[in-house]
Steps between C-alpha positions, in 0.01 A plus 500: 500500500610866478307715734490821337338888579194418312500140388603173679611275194506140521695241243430094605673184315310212599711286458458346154644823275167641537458887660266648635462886567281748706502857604295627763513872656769571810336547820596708779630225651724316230448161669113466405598605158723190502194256630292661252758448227498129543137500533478651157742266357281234625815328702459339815742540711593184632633411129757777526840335496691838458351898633737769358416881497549856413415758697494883528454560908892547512517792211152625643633554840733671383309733284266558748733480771250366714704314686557461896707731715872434445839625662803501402839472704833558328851632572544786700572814239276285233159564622389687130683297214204362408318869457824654379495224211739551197384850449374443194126570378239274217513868279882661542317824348184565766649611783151631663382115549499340834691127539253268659598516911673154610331240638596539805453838691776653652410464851495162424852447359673434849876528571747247709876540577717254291729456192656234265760631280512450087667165558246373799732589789329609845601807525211576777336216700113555522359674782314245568327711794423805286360221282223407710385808614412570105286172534344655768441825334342227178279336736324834658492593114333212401706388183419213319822397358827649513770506208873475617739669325870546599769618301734258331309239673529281137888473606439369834155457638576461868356798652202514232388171653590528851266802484194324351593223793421822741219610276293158530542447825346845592234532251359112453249522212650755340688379113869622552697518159863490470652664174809265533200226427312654229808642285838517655690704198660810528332805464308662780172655319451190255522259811275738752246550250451144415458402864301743609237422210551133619427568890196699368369220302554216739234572735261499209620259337519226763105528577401475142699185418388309860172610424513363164666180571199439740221557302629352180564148754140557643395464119681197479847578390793377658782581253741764523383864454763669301545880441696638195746736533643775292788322443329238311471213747273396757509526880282307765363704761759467767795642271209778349466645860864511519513669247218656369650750280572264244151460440475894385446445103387197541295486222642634217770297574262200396412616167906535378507147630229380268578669250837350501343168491250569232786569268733238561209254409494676144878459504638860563741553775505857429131640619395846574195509715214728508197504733284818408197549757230741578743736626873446451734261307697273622864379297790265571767349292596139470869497303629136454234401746569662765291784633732827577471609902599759683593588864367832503164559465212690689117541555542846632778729343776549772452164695690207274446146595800332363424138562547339165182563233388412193549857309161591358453826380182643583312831277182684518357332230205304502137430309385795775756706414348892444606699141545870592704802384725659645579910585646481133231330338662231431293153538639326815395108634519406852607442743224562699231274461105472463508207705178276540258810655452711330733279195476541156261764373298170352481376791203732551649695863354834419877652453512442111952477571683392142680192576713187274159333542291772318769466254528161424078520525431744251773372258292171517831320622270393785133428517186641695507211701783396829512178699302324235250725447456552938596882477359755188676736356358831389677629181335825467643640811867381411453656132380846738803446733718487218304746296581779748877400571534493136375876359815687642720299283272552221432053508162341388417234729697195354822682474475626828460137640805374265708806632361341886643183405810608339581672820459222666673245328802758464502503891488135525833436241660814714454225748600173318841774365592575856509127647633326139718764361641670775580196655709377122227297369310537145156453540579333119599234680218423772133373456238738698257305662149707544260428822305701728155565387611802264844360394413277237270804329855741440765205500553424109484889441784564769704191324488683164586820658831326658589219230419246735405156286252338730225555670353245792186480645459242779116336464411697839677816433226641810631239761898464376621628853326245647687268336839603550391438875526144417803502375754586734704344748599530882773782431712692765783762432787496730805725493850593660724788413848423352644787450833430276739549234489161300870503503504494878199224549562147597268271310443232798398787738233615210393121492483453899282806519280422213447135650413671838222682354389226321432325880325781548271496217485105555411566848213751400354238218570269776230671699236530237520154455660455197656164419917476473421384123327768417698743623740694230767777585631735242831717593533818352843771541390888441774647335593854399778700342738635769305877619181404356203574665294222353505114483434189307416188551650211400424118544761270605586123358530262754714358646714852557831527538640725263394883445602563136238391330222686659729805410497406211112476476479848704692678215197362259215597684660804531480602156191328435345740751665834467658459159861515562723268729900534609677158524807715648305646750519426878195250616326513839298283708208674688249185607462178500145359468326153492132406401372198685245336279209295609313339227123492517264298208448664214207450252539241254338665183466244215547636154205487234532340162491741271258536212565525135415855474320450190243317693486770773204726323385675839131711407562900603201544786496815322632800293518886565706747373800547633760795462847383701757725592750534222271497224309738258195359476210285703481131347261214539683288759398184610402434882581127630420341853865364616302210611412399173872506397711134486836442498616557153273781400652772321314843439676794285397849647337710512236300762406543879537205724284506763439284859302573849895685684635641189512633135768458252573709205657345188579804278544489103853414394462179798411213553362300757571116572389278800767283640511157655491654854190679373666851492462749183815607384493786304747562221585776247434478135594822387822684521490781848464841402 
């Protein structure tokens, strides 16, 4: 399932390479949504052999910040790193607009006497007395949970943990958080930050996954409950109230995963993915078939979480998404957002707002009809919406809602640019795979726009996050700083260390019940050019005893990434990382046998005129039920395929053909413009 802000989507294999799917509205409490989920799927829950799920109550939380009261207790002299920050703003040029205040108020961000040097030498023993009297100062103010953040405590922990030792035993019930726990790497902000957003989570966190483990087993479930994480692996709920923060981006997260999947079962290992909603856009990149991360992101500007994450790059971009024009007239789209109430000025909300939807309506790209025919559309009042936005620019109706759409879909390849070419890829060389309920509609036009060959639709382009919930595996991130010249490291001390943290992560699959033979461990060395500020990753062969060629492999990446490398250049170590594995079941999808397409002759449900976004002129365009489609059916655009989540565009100059895993790939016939 993936438990979203306004649908709770759920994606079932029963079993025999048959799936199931259901989507049902979130509730205010997420946990009904899931028991209504299954009740809409028609699943009883005794016959679950696996539960995995996305969820948003992490990145809501934090959005909201309606969380409980926190504290804080650092270093003294370090009591406002986390408000000081980097200094740096979300627009360099507005210097009038406020940063967002930390989560933790200032009279809440406590002080002790102590000090660890650079290399994790006491400098200052803990005042262990001054200690407890800030627990007692916590307990009259009634905190909740307490983050613990010393400086340098990632080079020797002692003091961080002899101070949560105090910290429990004077405030029982309260969740104590030690940043030497959550990420013990150098820098001070990075490592506050992210623990501080993890102690605020926890005590959310913790209720929400007990009380879901107990209703789900008073249903009649008595499998693990797993929770994906942004990192694009599962947790059980003992490591998720640990640590919560992982669980921020949860969701997203799950749709690069399955979109990763989809196209490796239509044989690309190069996969761009793109999951267009009702009010942003979602996109990830899969190179060699492996999805890029980061270890920097945020939900609120100024407060990074830098546990590992999928990178997804998120814009304002959606079906909802509001045309307007700006101080200079020109015609502007997004980010902000009709939403669901009022929506879409076809919706019929009274506040007649020009969105994608009115667009795509009025072009004829979509019908009058949503959800299978559950929700009517009213085109007159997106042809007045657009009407109105379109007399400044001197724009009859239709090219005012292609100039809507061209917007849009220039936004959306601004995107695709920024996370393919930026990072050294050609989008050339990638297949973009469309889902979301509006992502299959602008898809093939955004392929032509960028070169890129193929287009993939998944057969429940509506429910595709939902999917990538199923499959992941038990995955946990563990790190040590090794800060060194390559010349000067000894490759048997780089091997000890990486097989301690491997015990670790053993240890923690260990206790989420994860067999030894299903346990796998990859070791990874982040390496950078001596004075750089920035890192890369880079997986080790085992066995390891020998540093040259992951030098060697360093210097490649290098260039891959930024375009240029230096083989003469002094190398660095700056981490060492391992990711312990636990392998859940995956779904056992059985290919189709594909048809002859000459005897795939699917009837059209119905024609209308059409006028798509590139072209001159409206044209008679077929409309098919995806349904109706088999495995082997090819269609040449223009046509509209439609089902109940989703519609899907197939343009002139493409062509549309259903694959053995029953998605549509779309391809181009014509040269790009």
């Amino acid at each position: 399932m993936d438990i979203g802000g306004t649908f709770t989507d759920v994606f079932v294999d029963d079993g025999s390479g048959s799936i199931r799917t259901a989507k049902v509205p979130t509730q205010k409490n997420p946990i009904d949504g899931v028991l209504m989920g299954m009740e809409a799927a028609d699943v009883d829950w005794r016959d679950v052999a696996l539960f995995s799920h996305g969820t948003t109550i992490a990145t809501n939380a934090l959005i909201t910040r309606r969380f409980p009261r926190i504290a804080v207790v650092t270093t003294e002299g370090f009591r406002d790193v986390i408000e000081i920050r980097r200094g740096n703003r979300d627009d360099l040029w507005d210097t009038y607009k406020e940063m967002a205040p930390p989560y933790v108020a200032r009279r809440h961000r406590l002080t002790v006497s102590e000090r660890v040097d650079y290399s994790g030498n006491v400098v200052t023993p803990l005042d262990e007395d001054q200690a407890r009297d800030v627990a007692r100062i916590l307990r009259r103010r009634q905190v909740e949970a307490v983050a613990v953040c010393l400086v340098n405590s990632f080079a020797n922990p002692a003091n961080e943990v002899r101070l949560a030792e105090i910290l429990t035993e004077e405030l029982p019930g309260v969740s104590i958080t030690t940043s030497s726990d959550v990420l013990p790497e150098i820098f001070e902000y990075e490592r506050f930050s992210t623990t501080v957003a993890n102690a605020a989570l926890a005590p959310i966190i913790q209720p929400y996954a007990s009380t879901l483990e107990g209703r789900l087993s008073d249903a009649g479930y008595d499998g693990d409950v797993l929770l994906l994480h942004s990192g694009g692996g599962v947790m059980t709920p003992s490591m998720a109230e640990r640590f919560g923060a992982r669980l921020a981006a949860s969701g997203i997260a799950a749709g690069a995963i399955a979109s990763r999947h989809i196209a490796r079962m239509c044989g690309f290992e190069n996969s761009i993915g793109f999951d267009m909603g009702g009010t942003s856009t979602d996109v990830s990149l899969t190179d060699r078939g492996v999805l890029n991360t980061t270890t920097n992101w945020y939900v609120e500007y100024g407060y990074p979480i830098c546990f590992p994450s999928i990178e997804v790059l998120t814009i304002g971009a959606g079906g909802g998404s509001i045309a307007w024009l700006d101080d200079g007239g020109a015609l502007r789209n997004g980010p902000q957002s009709a939403g669901s109430d009022p929506g879409p000025a076809c919706y019929g909300g009274g506040d007649q707002i020009p969105t994608n939807t009115d667009a795509n309506l009025v072009l004829g790209i979509i019908g009058d009809e949503l959800v299978g025919g559950g929700m009517k559309l009213d085109r007159s009042a997106s042809v007045a919406a657009l009407t109105r936005l379109g007399e400044p620019l001197g724009m009859d109706v239709e090219e005012t809602a292609q100039a809507v759409l061209r917007v849009a879909n220039s936004n959306m390849a601004d995107a695709i640019r920024l996370i393919s070419i930026r990072r050294g890829h050609d989008p050339r060389d990638f297949a973009l795979v469309g889902f979301g309920g509006a992502g299959p509609l602008h898809a093939a036009d955004l392929a032509r726009n960028l070169g890129i060959p193929a287009v993939i639709v998944p057969p429940h382009p509506g429910v595709t996050s939902a999917m990538g919930c199923m499959l992941v595996d038990i995955q946990h991130d563990l790190t040590r700083m090794y800060l060194s010249p390559v010349d000067d490291v000894d490759a048997a001390e780089v091997a000890t260390a990486f097989r301690e943290l491997e015990e670790e992560g053993r240890a923690r699959l260990a206790a989420e019940k994860v067999d030894p033979e299903d346990m796998v461990f990859q070791w990874f060395i982040d390496m950078r050019y001596a004075g750089q500020w920035r890192a890369i990753a880079v997986e080790v062969d085992r066995p390891f005893d020998v540093l040259a060629p992951v030098v060697e492999r360093f210097h490649v990446e290098h260039g891959r990434e930024h375009n240029y490398s230096s083989t003469d250049a002094p190398v660095e170590i700056y981490r060492l990382s391992v990711r312990a594995i636990g392998v859940t079941p995956k779904p056992d999808l059985a290919p189709a046998t594909l048809k002859d397409p000459a005897e795939c002759r699917p009837e059209p449900v119905a024609h209308r005129q059409v006028l798509f976004v590139d072209e001159t002129e409206a044209v008679r365009t077929a409309i098919y039920n995806r349904s109706d489609l088999e495995p082997g059916t090819v269609l040449d655009g223009p046509c509209i395929i439609g089902q109940l989540d989703s519609t899907t565009a197939v343009p002139p100059g493409t062509r549309a053909r259903v694959d053995e895993w029953h998605n549509l790939q779309i391809t181009l016939t014509r040269p790009t413009a």
